[in-house]
N, C-alpha and C positions, 0 to 999 in steps of 0.2 A: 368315428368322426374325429377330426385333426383340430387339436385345441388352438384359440386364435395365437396363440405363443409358436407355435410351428410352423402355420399358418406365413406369419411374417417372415421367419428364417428361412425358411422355404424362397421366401417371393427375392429377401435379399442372398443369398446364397448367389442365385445366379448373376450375381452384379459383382462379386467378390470373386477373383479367379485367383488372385495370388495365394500360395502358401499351402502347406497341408488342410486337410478337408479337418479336421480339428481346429486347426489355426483361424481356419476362414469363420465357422462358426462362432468360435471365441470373437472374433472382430463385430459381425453381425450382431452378437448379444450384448458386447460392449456400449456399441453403437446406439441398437434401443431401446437400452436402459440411460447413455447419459441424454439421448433426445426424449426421455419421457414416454416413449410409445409405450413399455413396459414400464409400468407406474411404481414409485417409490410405492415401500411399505407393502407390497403385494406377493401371493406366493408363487412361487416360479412349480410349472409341471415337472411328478416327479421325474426322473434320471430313464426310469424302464418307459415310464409312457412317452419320455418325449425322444427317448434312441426310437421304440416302435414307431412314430408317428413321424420322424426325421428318414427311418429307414438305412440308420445308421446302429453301430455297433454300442452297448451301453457304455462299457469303459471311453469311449470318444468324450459321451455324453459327461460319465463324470470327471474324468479328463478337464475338460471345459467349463463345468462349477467348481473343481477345486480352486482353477486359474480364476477366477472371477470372487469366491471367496478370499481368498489372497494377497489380491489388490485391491477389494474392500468393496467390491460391486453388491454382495449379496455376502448373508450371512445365513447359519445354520441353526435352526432352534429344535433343541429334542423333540423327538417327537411328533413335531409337524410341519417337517420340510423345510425347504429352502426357499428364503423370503430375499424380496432385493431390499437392501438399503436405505434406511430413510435419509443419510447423508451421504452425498457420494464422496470417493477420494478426492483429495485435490490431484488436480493436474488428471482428472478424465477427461474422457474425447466433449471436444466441443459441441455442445447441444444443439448450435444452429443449423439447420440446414443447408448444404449447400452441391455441386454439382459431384463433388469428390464422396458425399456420401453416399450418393448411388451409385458410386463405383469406385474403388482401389484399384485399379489395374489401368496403367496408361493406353492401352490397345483398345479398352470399352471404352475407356474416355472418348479416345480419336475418333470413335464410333459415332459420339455424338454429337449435332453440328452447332455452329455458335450461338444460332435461333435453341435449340434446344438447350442450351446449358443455361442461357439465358433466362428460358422460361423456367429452370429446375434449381435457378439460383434464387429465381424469384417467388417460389413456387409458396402460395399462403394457405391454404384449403387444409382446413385440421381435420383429424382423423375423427373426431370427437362429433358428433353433430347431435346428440340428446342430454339431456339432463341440466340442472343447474347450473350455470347460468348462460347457456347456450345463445347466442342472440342470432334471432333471427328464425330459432326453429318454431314449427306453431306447434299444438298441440294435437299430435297426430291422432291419436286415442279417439278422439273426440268426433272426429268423422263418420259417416255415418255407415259406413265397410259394408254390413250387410244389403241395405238399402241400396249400393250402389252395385255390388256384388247380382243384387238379383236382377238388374237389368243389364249388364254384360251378357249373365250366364241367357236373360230370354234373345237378346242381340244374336249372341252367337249359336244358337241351337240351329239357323236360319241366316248365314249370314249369306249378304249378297257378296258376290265375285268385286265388286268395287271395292271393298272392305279389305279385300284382301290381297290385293296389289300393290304395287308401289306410288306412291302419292305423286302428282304432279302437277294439282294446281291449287296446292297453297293449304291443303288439309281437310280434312273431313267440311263439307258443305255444310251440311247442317249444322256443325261446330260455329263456323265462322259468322251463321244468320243469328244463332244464338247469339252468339257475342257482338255481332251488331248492335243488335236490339238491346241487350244487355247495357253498353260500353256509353250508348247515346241516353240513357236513362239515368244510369248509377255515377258517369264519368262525364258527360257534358261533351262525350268524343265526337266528331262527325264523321261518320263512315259508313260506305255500304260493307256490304259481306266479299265482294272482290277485293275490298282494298286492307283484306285480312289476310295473313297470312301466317300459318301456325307452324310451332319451332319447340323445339325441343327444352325451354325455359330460355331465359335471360340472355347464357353465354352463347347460345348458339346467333340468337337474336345479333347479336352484339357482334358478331364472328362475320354471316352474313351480312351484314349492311355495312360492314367496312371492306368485306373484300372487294364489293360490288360496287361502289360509291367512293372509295380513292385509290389513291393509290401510293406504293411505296415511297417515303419521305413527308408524305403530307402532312400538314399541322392539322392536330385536334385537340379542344381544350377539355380537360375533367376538371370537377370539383374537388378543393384541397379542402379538407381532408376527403375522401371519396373510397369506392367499392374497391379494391383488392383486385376483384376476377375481373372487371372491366378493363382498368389498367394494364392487367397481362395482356388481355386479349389485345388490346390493341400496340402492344411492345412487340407481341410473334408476330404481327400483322405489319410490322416496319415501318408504324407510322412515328410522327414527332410528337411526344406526349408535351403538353405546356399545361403545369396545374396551377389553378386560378383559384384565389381566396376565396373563402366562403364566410360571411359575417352573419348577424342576425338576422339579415332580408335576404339573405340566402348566398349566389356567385355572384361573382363580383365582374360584371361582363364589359369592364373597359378597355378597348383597342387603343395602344398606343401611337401617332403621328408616324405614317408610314410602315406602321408595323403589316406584316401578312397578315390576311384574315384565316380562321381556322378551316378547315374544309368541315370538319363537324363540331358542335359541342353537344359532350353527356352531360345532364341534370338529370335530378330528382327534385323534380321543387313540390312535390305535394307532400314531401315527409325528406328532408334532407339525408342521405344516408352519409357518415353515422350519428350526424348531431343532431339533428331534428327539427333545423327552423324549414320554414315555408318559404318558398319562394315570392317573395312581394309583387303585388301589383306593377309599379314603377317596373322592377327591375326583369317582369314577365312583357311587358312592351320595350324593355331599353334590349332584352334579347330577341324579341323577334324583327325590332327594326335592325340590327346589325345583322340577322340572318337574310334579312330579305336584301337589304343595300349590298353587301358581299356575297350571295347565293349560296351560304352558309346551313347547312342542315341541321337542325335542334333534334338530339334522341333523346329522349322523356322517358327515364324510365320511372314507370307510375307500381314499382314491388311490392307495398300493401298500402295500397290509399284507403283498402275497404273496414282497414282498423282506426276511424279516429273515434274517439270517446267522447269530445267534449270541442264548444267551439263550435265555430262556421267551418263547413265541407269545403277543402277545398278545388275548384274543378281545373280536369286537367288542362295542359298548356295546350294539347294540342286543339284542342275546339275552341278556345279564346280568341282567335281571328277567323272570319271564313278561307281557307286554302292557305292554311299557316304551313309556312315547310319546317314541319315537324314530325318528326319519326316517332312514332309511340308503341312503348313497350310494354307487354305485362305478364303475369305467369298467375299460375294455380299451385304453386309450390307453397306461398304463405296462408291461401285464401283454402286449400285441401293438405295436400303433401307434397314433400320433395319429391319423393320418386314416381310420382305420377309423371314428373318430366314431358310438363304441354304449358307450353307459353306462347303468345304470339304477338305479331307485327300490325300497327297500324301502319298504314301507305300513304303518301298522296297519289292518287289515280295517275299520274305519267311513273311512277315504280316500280305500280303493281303488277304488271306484265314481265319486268326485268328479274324482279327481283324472287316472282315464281319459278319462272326458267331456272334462274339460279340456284335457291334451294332444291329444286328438283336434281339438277346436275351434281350438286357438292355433296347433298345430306341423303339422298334417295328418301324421301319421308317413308313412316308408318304409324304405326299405330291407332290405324282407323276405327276397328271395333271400338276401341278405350273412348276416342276421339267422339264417334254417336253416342256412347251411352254418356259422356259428357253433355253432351246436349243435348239431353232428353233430361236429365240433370238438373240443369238450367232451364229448360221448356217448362216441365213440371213446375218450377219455384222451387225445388230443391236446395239448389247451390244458394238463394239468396237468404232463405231458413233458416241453411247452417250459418252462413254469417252472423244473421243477428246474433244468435246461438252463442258462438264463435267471440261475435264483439264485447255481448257482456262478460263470457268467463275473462278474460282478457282484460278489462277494465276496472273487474273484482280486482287480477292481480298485479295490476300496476300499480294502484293505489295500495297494495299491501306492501309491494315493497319499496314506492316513494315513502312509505306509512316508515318503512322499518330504516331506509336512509337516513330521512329526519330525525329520526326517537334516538340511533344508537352514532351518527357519526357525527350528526348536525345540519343546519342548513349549509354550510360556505360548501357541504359537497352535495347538494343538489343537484339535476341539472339545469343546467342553465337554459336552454330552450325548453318550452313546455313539457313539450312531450307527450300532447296529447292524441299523441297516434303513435300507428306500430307495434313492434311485439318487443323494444327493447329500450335502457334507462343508458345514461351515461353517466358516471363519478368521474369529476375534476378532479386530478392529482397536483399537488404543486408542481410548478415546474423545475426540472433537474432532477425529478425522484426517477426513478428505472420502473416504468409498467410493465415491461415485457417479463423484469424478473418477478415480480410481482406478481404476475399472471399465470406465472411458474407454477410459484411457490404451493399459490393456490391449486394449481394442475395437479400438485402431486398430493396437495390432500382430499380431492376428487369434487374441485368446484372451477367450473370451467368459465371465465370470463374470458375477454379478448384487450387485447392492451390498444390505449386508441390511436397511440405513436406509430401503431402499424400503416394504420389507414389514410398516413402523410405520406406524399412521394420527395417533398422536401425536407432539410434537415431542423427547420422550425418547426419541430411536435410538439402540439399539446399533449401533455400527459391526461392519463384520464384511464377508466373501463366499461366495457360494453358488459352489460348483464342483461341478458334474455331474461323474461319473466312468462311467457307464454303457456312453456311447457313447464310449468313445475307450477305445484301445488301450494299452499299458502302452508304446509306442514314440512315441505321439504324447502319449500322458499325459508322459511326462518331456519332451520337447523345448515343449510349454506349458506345465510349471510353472516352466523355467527363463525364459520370457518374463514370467512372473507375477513372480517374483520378484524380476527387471529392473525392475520397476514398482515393486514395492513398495522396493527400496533408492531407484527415481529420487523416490521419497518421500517418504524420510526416515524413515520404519518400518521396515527390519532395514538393519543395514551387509553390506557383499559377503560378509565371514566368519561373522555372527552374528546376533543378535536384537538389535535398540535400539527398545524399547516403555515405555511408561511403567509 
């Protein structure tokens, strides 16, 4: 088996076409080691395993770590191999991502078109998706695998020929009755089972309803600061992104004198992502009467409303008026796993016919078996079990590390919205500090925050970091906040005993 270090050079290899097949490799591990992919302080596979596993010649291979010890990428420790770097040279290749790091060679470049480079310049999705302080991932572990595992396996001993075709009107039936039933009890949603429509999580959601619903140039508003993968989607998608402040009552939905109105707006007003206030009353009627006055479409995505802790619930947008035009979004990616990859559409009844056709045409659906034993899942009281389940571990460990915020940084880095939902915290940084290196830093001592300047499309960032608390333990939660905070004194943002912020 091909260690994930060869794995990658393998995948970048074919993107590097200039130079000797040594040279190329040298560029490739150059590359990432300064983008991090290959983590400081780590040991690189030795020289035989990884010519076997490259399928290249050893001498190449050592070749390629002499050059890289030399220029100070990696260094040699007797006896137990070749470890990269805990400080790289200066003047190595730039760690940012960009369209030329998928390729050196002007001929693949030309290859790719202005939509694609766009999207590969823009490109935010980390490689990283577990451990400390991952935001956003739930606690996969915690599922109930076997229990779900034996109703596939009796599903599929017997499966019917529907199950096993290609989808075409909107996803496994029984899926979508469950989540009716579900969606009008837990979420305040109004909807039958036609007016569901099941997708492959969030981005497809998101992908769908705007190819089908505008079109090229069209304005649509997201929330500043707001989701990453939403904003891409809709930039390959050619529309006008226009980002709209977000304060404590949440966006800020003012149309100015003569302005266009947007052909859509994204919220999350039941858990703001990434800051965490609620969309206010006031400002959930001053959106829906601008949707209805300009025939404006509200998509709601509601990604874990079923984590709040504490507090009045709040219900979603889309049932707060009878025949609100509002598109409602939700997944099982937080509430189960990511890679179960099933999410779906709420409709209003004149969509649900369109916008079936159309997933059938773009996406081919499947995965109908997975799709019933989800909703037998559900049927049983399964799914709503593990929530509770789910909510309190979740609620233990938000309070432990709101608990460890307060005790070791102070309150002024609280966060500022409650934050009584969800699976992640936010820390304010002064402004002018650099989160992104900061987020590095911490990357390469193997504690993974998200910098929250990422999640502005405009050049007025709040500084701050996204800490996932979901997945991680109250025993590995504290041994990576004391690495965070190593960081944040290596700094210059708190002293070892206290807070020094502006």
């Amino acid at each position: 088996m091909r260690s994930l270090y060869a794995d990658h050079v393998l995948e970048r290899l074919q993107f590097v076409t200039e130079g000797t097949l040594q040279q190329r490799l040298l560029t490739c591990m150059q590359t990432a080691i300064a983008e991090g992919v290959f983590p400081r302080a780590t040991r690189l596979p030795a020289t035989r395993d990884l010519a076997r596993e490259l399928s290249v010649s050893r001498n190449t291979v050592l070749n390629v770590y002499e050059n890289l010890m030399a220029q100070g990428y990696v260094t040699a420790r007797t006896g137990s191999g070749t470890w990269i770097a805990e400080h790289l040279p200066e003047g190595s290749l730039n760690s940012q991502r960009t369209p030329e790091a998928f390729s050196a060679s002007p001929r693949s470049l030309a290859a790719i078109s202005k939509r694609g480079a766009s999207l590969l310049g823009h490109a935010n999705a980390s490689p990283y998706q577990w451990g400390a302080f991952v935001p956003g991932a739930p606690d996969v572990t915690q599922f109930p695998h076997k229990l779900f595992s034996q109703i596939q396996a009796r599903l599929s001993r017997q499966p019917e020929v529907d199950r096993l075709i290609y989808s075409s009107n909107g996803g496994c039936p029984q899926l979508r009755e469950a989540l009716a039933d579900y969606l009008s009890v837990a979420r305040s949603v109004r909807a039958e089972a036609d007016q569901i429509i099941i997708t492959e999580g969030i981005h497809q959601a998101v992908d769908l309803v705007t190819r089908v619903l505008c079109d090229t140039g069209d304005t649509v508003w997201i929330e500043e600061p707001g989701y990453w993968g939403t904003r891409n989607l809709l930039r390959i998608n050619g529309l006008k992104i226009q980002a709209r402040e977000v304060d404590a009552q949440g966006i800020v939905p003012d149309l100015a004198p003569r302005a266009r109105a947007p052909k859509m707006i994204f919220v999350t007003p039941s858990h703001q992502y990434p800051l965490g206030v609620h969309l206010s009353l006031e400002r959930r009627k001053q959106l829906l009467d601008l949707a209805r006055k300009h025939k404006t479409w509200l998509v709601e995505d509601d990604y874990d409303s079923e984590f709040r802790f504490a507090g009045q619930p709040f219900p979603a947008l889309q049932g707060f008026e009878p025949d609100a035009p509002v598109i409602y979004m939700g997944t099982f990616s937080k509430t189960l796993y990511p890679a179960l990859r099933i999410g779906y559409l709420v409709v209003p009844k004149s969509l649900a016919q369109p916008l079936r056709i159309a997933a059938a045409e773009l996406y081919r659906g499947g995965h109908l078996l997975v799709q019933r034993a989800l909703a037998e899942f559900i049927q049983k009281g399964h799914y709503v079990a593990h929530i509770r389940r789910m909510r309190k571990l979740y609620s233990q460990r938000r309070r432990f590390l709101a608990g460890l915020i307060a005790r070791y940084l102070g309150p002024a880095f609280m966060p500022q919205a409650s934050h009584e939902a969800g699976l992640h915290l936010v820390i304010h940084l002064p402004a002018g500090c650099d989160d992104v290196a900061i987020a590095a830093l911490a990357l390469r001592r193997g504690v993974k925050v998200r910098p929250l300047s990422q999640y502005y499309m405009l050049p007025q960032a709040q500084r701050g970091l996204l800490l996932g608390y979901a997945c991680v333990d109250e025993r590995q939660c504290q041994d990576a906040f004391g690495i965070l905070k190593a960081c944040l004194v290596e700094a210059g943002i708190v002293k070892k005993e206290g807070v020094e912020r502006d």
